[in-house]
N, C-alpha and C positions, 0 to 999 in steps of 0.2 A: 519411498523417497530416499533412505537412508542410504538404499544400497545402488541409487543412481549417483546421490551426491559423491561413496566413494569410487565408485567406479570416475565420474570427471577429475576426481582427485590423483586417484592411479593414471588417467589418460593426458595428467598433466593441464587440465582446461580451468582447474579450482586448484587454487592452495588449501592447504588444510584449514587456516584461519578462514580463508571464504565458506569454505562446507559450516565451521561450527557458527558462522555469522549468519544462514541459510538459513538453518535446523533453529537456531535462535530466533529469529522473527518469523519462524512458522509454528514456535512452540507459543511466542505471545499469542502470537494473531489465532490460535488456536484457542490460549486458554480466553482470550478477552471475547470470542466467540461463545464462548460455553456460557462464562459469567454474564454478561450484558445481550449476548441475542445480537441479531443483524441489524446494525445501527449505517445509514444512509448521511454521511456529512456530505451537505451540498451549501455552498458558499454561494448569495444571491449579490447581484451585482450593486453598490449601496443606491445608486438610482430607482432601482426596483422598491425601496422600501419606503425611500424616504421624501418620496413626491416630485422624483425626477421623470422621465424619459417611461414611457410606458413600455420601452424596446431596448431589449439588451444591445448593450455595444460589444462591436470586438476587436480586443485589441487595445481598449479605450480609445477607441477612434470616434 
């Protein structure tokens, strides 16, 4: 990964600050992977829980 990010950097497509911003949320997301395991946030729509609409909206339409 390291040696593609410099290559985009050389070919002008990433500034250097974007490369270490890259390599930075792929070293969290990395280590938060190891520590805690594959964790699924999925945000239910508040109807869904709270005795509205037995049917997602979308859009809030």
């Amino acid at each position: 990964m390291k040696a593609r990010l410099d290559a985009a950097v050389k070919a002008g497509r990433l500034t250097k600050s974007q490369e270490r911003h890259v390599l930075g949320m792929v070293t969290r997301g990395t280590d938060d992977f190891v520590t805690h395991g594959f964790r699924l946030k999925m945000r239910l729509h508040h109807d869904w829980h709270d005795g509205g609409s037995s049917q997602p909206t979308a859009f809030g339409l």
